[in-house]
C-alpha positions in Angstrom: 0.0 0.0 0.0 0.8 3.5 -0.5 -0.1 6.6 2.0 0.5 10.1 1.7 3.2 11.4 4.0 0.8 13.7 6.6 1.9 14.8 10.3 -1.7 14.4 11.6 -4.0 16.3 12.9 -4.1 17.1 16.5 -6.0 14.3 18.4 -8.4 15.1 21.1 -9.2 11.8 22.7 -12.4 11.0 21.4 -10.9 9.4 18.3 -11.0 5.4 18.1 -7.8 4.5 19.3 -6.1 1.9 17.0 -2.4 -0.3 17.7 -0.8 -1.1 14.2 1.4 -4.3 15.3 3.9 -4.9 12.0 7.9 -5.9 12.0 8.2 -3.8 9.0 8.8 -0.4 10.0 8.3 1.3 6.8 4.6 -0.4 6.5 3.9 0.3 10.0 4.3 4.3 9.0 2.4 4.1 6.2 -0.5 2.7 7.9 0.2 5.4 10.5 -0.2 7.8 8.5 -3.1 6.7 6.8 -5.1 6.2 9.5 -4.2 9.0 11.0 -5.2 10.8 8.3 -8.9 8.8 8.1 -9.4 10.3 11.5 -8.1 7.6 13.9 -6.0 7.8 16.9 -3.1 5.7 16.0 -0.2 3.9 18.4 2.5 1.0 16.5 4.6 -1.6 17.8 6.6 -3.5 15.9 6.3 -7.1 17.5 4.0 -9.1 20.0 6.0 -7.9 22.9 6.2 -4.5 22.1 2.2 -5.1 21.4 1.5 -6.5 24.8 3.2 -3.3 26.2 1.1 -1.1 24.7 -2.0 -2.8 25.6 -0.8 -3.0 29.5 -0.4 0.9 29.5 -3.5 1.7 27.7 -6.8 0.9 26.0 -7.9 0.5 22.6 -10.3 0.4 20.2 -9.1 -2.7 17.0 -6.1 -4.0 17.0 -4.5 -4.0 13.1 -2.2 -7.2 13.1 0.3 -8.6 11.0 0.6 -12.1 10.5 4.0 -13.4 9.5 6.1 -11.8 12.4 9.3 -13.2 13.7 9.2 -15.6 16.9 5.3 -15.0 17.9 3.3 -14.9 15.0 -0.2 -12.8 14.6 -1.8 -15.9 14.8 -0.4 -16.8 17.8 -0.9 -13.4 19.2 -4.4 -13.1 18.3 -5.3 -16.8 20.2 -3.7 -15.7 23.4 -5.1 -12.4 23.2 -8.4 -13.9 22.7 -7.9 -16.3 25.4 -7.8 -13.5 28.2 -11.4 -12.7 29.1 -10.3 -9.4 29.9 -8.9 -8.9 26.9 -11.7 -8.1 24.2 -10.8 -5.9 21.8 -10.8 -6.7 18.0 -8.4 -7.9 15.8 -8.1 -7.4 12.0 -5.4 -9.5 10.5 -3.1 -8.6 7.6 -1.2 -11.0 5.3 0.2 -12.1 2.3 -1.5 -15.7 2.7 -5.4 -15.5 1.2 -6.1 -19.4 0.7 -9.9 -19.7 1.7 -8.2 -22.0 4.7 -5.7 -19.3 5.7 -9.2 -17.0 6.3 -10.9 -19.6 8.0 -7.4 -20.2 10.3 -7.4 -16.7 10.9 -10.9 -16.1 12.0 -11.0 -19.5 14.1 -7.6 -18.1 15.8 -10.2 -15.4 17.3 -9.9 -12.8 14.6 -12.4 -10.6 13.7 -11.4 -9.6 10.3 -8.7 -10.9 7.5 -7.7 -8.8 5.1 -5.5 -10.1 2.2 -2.2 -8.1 1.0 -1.6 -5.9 -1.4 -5.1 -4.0 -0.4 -6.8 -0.9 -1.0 -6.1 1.4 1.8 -9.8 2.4 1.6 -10.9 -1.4 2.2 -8.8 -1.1 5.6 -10.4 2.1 6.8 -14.3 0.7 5.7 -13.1 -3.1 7.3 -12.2 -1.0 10.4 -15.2 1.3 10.9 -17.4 -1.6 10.4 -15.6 -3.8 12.8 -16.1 -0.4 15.5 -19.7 -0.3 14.1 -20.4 -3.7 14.9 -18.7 -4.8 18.2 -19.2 -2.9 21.3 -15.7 -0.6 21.6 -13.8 -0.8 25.5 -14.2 2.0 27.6 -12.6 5.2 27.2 -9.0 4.9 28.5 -9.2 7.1 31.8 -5.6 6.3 32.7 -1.7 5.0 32.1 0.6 3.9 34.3 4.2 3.9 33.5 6.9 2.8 36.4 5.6 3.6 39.8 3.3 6.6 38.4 -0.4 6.5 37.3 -1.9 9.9 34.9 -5.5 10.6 35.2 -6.4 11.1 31.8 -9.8 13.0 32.9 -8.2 14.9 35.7 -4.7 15.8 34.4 -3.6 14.3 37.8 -0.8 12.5 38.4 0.5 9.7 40.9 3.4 8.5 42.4 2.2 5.2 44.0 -0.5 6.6 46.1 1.2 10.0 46.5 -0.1 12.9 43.9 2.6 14.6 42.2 2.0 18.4 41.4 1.2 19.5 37.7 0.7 22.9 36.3 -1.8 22.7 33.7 0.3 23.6 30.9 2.5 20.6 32.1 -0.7 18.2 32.7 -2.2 19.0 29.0 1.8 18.3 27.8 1.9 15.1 29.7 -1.2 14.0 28.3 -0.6 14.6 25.1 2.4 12.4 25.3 1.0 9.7 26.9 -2.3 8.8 24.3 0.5 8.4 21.5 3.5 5.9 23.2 5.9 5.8 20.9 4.7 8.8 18.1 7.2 11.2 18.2 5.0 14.8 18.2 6.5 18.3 17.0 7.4 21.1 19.6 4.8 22.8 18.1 1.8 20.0 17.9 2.4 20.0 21.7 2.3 23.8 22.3 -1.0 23.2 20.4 -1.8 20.6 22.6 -0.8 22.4 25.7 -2.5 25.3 24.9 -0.3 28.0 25.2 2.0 30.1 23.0 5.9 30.2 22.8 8.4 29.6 20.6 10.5 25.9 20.6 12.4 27.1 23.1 9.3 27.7 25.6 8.1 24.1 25.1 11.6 22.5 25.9 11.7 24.6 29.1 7.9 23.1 30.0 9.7 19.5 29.3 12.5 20.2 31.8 10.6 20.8 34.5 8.0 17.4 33.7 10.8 15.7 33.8 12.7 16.8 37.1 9.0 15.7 38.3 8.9 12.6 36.7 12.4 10.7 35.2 14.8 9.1 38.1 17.4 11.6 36.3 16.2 14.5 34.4 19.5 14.2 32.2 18.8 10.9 30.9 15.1 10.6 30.6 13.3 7.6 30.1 9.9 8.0 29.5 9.8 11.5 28.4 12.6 11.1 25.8 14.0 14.0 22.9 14.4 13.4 19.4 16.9 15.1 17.8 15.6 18.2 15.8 12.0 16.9 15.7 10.2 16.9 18.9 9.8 14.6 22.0 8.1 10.9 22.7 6.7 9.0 25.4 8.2 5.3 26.1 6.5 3.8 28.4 7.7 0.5 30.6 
């Protein structure tokens, strides 16, 4: 598939939240940025584990997962996803494989969808919204927990253990920007967007510094709140 190359537009929560799970990084953009572009809130991960991560820290809406992975397949994936009763979100599979038994293996694996490669990016997003349409969606995520700390999405609160940790609002609305995208690096200036408030790149970094003397063990080596060189800032998350 092809996608133009978009940054997104800024997401305000209410968005279905989707986790792209692909080994091939350059795919796992381009659905990115496609979805993100349909209207969708979109995290990736590029294996099971990463997946698994992401789905401890926060909730979402369909799962979009790739088949022929290295060690745990999508198949694999999917039937112990399935497995866990807490665990109901919805999975649409991806592959090269589109024998009528490779469908039927995928759907008695616990998918919900297959959807054969090369494919019509438009399919995807129509597959998608009718997979939302027709299974109940989780809860809104209210929360994420990361380390010892716990952000109240609702609230802009945060938690160390049972103890709160003080927030300015500029630095909550930054935080929680972060936080609904693990692993999306965002702009210094999506996040002043997000935040609120005006300043120039400088302002932004100076708003970081002081999240992170609240939050990192050592402010000069982050590792949740982490910089990328000449672009912005993402959140990584245990």
């Amino acid at each position: 598939m092809t996608g133009p190359t978009m940054t997104g537009p800024i997401m305000t929560g209410a968005e279905p939240h989707l986790l792209v799970v692909d080994d091939d990084a350059r795919i796992r953009e381009l659905l990115r940025q496609y979805l993100t572009g349909a209207g969708f809130r979109v995290s990736t991960a590029g294996d099971a584990a990463e997946a698994r991560a992401r789905l401890a820290n926060l909730e979402f809406d369909l799962v979009v997962l790739d088949v022929m992975m290295p060690g745990e397949s999508g198949l694999e994936f999917t039937r112990d996803l399935k497995s866990k009763n807490e665990r109901t979100v919805p999975i649409l599979l991806l592959t090269a494989m589109d024998a009528p038994s490779d469908r039927v293996n995928g759907l008695e694996h616990g998918a919900d969808d297959y959807l054969a490669k090369p494919f019509e990016p438009r399919e995807l997003v129509l597959r998608i919204r009718n997979i939302l349409q027709r299974i109940p969606a989780p809860a809104p995520s209210r929360e994420c927990r990361f380390g010892p700390f716990r952000f109240d999405f609702a609230r802009g609160e945060l938690f160390r253990g049972d103890e709160p940790v003080h927030l300015t609002t500029v630095e909550a609305r930054l935080l929680l920007a972060l936080v609904q995208s693990p692993g999306e690096v965002m702009s210094r200036e999506a996040l002043a967007e997000a935040a609120e408030f005006s300043g120039n790149e400088r302002t932004v970094d100076v708003q970081m510094t002081r999240l992170r003397r609240k939050i990192e063990p050592d402010a000069k080596f982050p590792r949740y709140l982490q910089t990328v060189r000449g672009t912005g800032y993402v959140f990584k998350p245990d």
